[in-house]
C-alpha positions in Angstrom: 0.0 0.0 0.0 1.3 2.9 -1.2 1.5 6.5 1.2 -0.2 9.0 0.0 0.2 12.8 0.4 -1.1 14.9 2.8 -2.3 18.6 2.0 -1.4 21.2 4.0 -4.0 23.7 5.0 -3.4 27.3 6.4 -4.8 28.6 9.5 -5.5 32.5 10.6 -6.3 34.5 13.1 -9.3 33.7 15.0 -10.8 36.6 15.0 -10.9 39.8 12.4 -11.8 44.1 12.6 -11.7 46.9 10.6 -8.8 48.9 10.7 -10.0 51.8 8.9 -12.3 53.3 6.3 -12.1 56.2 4.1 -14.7 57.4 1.5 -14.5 59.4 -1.5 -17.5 61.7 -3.9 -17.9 63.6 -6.9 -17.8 67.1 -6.3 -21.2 67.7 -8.2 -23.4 68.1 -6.2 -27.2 68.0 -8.0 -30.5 69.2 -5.8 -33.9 68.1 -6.1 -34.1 71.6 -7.3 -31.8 71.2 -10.0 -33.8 67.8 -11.0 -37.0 69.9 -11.6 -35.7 71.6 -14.2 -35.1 68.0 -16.2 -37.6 66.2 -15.3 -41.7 66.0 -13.9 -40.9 66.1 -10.2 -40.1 68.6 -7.6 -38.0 69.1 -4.0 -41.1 68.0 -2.0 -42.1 65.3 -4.1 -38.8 64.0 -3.6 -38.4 64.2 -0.2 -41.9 62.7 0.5 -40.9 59.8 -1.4 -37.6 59.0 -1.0 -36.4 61.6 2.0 -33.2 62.6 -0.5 -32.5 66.4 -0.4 -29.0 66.2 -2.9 -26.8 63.6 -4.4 -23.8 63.9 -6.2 -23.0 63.1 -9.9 -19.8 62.2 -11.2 -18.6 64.1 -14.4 -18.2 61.9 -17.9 -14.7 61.6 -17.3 -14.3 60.8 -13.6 -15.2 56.8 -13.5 -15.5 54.2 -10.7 -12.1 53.3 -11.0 -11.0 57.0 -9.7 -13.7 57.2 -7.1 -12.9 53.6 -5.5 -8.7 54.3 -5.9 -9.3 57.7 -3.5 -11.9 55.9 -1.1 -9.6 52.5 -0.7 -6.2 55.2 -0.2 -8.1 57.2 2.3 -8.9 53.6 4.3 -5.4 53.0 4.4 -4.3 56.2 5.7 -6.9 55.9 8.5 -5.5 52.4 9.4 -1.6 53.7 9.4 -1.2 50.5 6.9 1.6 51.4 3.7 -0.7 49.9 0.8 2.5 46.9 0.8 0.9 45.5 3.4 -2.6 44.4 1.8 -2.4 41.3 -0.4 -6.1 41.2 -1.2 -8.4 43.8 -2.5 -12.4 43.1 -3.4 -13.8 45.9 -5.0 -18.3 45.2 -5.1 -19.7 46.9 -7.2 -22.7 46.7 -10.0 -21.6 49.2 -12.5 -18.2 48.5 -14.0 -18.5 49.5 -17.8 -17.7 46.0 -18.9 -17.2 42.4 -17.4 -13.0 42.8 -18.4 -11.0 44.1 -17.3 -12.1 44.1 -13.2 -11.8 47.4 -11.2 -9.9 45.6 -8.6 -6.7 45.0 -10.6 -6.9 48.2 -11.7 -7.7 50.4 -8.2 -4.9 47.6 -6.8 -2.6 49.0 -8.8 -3.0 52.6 -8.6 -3.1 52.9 -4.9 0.1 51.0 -5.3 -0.8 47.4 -3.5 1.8 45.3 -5.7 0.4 41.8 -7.0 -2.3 41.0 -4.9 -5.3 38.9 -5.1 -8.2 40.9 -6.3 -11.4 40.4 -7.4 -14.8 42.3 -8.0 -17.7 41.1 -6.2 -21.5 42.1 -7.5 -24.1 41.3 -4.8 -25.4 45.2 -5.9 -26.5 47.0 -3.0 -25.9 44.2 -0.5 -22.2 43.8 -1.7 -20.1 45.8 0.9 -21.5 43.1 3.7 -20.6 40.2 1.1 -17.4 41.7 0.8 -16.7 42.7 3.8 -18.2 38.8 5.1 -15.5 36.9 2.7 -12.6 39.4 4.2 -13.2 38.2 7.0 -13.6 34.6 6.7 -10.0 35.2 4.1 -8.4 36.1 6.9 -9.6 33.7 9.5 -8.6 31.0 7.0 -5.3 32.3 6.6 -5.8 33.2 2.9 -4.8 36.5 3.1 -3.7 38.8 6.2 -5.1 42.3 5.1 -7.9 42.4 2.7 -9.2 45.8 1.4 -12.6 45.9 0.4 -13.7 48.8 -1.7 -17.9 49.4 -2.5 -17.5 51.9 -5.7 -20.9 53.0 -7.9 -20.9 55.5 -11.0 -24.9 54.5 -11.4 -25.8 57.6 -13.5 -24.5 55.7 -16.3 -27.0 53.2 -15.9 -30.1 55.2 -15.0 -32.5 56.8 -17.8 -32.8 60.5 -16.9 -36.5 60.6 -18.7 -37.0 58.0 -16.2 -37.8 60.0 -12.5 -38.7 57.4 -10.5 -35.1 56.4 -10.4 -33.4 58.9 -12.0 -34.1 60.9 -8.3 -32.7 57.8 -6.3 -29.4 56.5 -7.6 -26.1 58.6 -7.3 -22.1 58.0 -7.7 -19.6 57.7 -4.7 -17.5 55.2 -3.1 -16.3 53.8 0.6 -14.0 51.5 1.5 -12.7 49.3 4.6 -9.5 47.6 5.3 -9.9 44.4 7.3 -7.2 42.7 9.2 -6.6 40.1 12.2 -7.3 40.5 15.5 -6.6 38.7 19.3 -10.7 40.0 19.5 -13.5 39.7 17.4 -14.2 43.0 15.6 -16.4 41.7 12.5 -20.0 39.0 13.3 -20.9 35.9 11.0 -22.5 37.8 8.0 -25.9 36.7 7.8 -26.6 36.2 3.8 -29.5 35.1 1.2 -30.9 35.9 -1.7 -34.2 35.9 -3.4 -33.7 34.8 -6.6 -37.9 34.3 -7.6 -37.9 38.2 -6.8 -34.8 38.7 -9.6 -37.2 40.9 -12.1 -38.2 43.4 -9.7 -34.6 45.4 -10.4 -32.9 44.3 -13.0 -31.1 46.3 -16.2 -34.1 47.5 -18.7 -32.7 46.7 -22.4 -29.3 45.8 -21.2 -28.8 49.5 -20.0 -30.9 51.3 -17.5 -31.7 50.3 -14.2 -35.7 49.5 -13.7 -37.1 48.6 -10.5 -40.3 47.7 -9.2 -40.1 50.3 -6.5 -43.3 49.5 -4.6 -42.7 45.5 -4.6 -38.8 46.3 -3.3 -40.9 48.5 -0.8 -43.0 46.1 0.6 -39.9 43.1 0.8 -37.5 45.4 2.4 -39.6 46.8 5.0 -40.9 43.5 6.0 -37.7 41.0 5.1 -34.9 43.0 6.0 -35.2 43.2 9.7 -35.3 39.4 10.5 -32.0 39.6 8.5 -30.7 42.5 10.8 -31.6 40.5 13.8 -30.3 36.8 12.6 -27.0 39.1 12.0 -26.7 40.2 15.7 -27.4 36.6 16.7 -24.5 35.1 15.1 -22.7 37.6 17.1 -24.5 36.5 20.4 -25.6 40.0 20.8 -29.2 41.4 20.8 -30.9 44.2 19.7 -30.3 46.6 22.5 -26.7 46.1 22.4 -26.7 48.3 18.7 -25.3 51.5 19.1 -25.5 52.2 15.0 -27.4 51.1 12.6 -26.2 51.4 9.0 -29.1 49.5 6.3 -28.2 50.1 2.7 -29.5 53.9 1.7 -32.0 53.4 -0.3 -34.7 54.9 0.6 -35.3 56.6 3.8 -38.7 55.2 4.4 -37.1 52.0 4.4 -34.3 53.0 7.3 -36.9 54.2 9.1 -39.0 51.2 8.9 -36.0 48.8 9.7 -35.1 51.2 12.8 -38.5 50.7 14.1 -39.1 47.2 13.9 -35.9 46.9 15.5 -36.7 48.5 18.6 -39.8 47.1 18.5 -37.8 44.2 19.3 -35.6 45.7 21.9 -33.1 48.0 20.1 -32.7 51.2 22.3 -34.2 54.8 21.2 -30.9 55.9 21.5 -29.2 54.1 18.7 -28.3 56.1 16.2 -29.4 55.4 12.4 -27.6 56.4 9.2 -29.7 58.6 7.2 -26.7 59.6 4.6 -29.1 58.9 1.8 -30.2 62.7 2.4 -27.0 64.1 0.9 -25.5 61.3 -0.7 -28.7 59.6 -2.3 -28.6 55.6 -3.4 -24.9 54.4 -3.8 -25.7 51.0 -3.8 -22.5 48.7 -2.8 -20.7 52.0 -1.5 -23.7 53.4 0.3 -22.9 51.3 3.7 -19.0 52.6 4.0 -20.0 56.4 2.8 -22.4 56.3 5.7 -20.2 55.0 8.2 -16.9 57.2 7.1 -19.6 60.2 7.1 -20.8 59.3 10.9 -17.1 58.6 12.1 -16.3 62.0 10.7 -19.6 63.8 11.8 -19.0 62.0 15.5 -22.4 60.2 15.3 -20.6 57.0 15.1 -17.8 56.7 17.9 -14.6 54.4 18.0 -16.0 51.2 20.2 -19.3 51.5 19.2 -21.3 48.4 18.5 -22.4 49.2 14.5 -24.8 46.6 12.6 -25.0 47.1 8.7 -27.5 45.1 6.7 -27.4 45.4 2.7 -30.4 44.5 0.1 -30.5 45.1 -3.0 -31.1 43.3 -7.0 -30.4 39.6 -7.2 -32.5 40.1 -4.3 -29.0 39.9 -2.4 -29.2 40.7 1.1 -26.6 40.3 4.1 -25.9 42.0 7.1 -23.1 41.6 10.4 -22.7 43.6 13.4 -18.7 45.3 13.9 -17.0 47.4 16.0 -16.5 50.9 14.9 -12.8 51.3 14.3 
């Protein structure tokens, strides 16, 4: 009988946190007001509906790439990390202009992270918590030691501007977070699923523009999203009143608000602080989740320490969510 081989497996950390986050948008920024002049709709129709006040637009030159390579540098300046020290870099994202090259690769490069493993990851507006899930678990497995992940958007290429029921929603930005070991856990089990009998309510309309069935994405989010929210915090054996901040995907602040409430309904505090960066920032899809949180770290609302759980939904239907620390 013959001996035969035995593979090696690697082993990491046991436990993973953010180290830092950065953020980066266009410097355009378009009103409601400015909207109106475009299109059938108005500032208070606007608000009523979706609760945005501005959003910004990048220019036809400034693409994803350039957004996501500013939001990923700013993350590693907040960490203190030189970019030689990241070996893998996930960029989610839904709107790269084609399938190849990835923006990865490319954003790897330019922030000057030499030969790492990168890949793009499209879970749409829930893919900052899928990336920010497989960090994780890369690290814990000893695949990789610091993994950047990078949510980037330009959705204005992608939306119809005759078409105002989502040409007032979706808007361009990035945020990014760079993941690393730790001797305490800093990042919960993500909590994931998809939908896929639901896959026509958002989808791309003739290959280009982004349709959704706004008031059936409605209905599922305010009434699916929660029980994700709350499945999240019990893989991290915490419950609801031990949230501090709440970050759900910005997509409409109806729908924050209606997650926030069911979640104190089931014992989250009044306290607890919810992101509501979709006022100023509008729908960012996989970068809305990071923009919020760099924009509340800055803005003081979320604090070093604090207990922060994210939950991101979005077309596929996608969804996943984990409660972190705030670095």
């Amino acid at each position: 009988m013959t001996d035969r081989p035995t593979l090696r497996q690697q082993q990491g950390p046991a436990a993973t946190r953010i180290l830092g986050v950065g953020s980066s948008q266009p410097d355009r920024v378009v009103t409601n007001d400015d909207l109106s002049k475009i299109m059938d709709t108005n500032d208070q129709w606007i608000r009523d509906r979706v609760g945005i006040i501005e959003r910004r637009f990048a220019d036809k030159d400034e693409l994803l790439v350039d957004m996501a390579v500013k939001a990923g540098a700013a993350a590693l300046e907040d960490a203190g990390v030189d970019p030689s020290d990241v070996d893998t870099v996930i960029v989610p994202n839904c709107t790269m202009p084609g399938q190849i090259p990835n923006a990865a690769a490319q954003v790897a490069d330019r922030i000057g992270i030499k030969a790492p493993g990168a890949f793009d990851l499209n879970a749409a507006c829930a893919g900052f918590c899928y990336g920010l899930g497989v960090a994780s678990d890369l690290i814990r497995a000893g695949s990789s030691q610091k993994v950047l992940v990078i949510g980037a958007e330009k959705l204005t290429d992608s939306v119809d501007p005759t078409d105002r029921a989502n040409a007032i929603i979706f808007a361009d930005g990035a945020g990014a977070a760079l993941v690393g070991g730790s001797e305490t856990p800093g990042i919960g089990p993500v909590a994931w699923g998809s939908a896929g009998d639901l896959v026509d309510t958002i989808y791309l309309r003739d290959g280009k523009w982004i349709y959704q069935e706004g008031q059936s994405v409605f209905r599922w989010a305010t009434t699916q999203i929660a029980p994700i929210a709350v499945q999240a915090l019990e893989l991290a054996g915490l419950e609801p009143s031990d949230v501090d901040v709440l970050i759900p995907h910005q997509a409409n602040l109806r729908i924050v608000d209606a997650i926030a409430k069911r979640l104190r309904k089931l014992g989250a505090r009044e306290e607890m602080v919810v992101a509501d960066d979709i006022k100023y920032s509008g729908n960012t899809s996989s970068a809305s989740i990071p923009l919020a949180l760099d924009h509340m770290r800055k803005a003081g609302t979320a604090k070093s320490g604090d207990v922060v759980l994210a939950v991101g939904f979005g077309a596929g239907l996608s969804y996943a969510g984990q409660a972190f620390i705030c670095p």
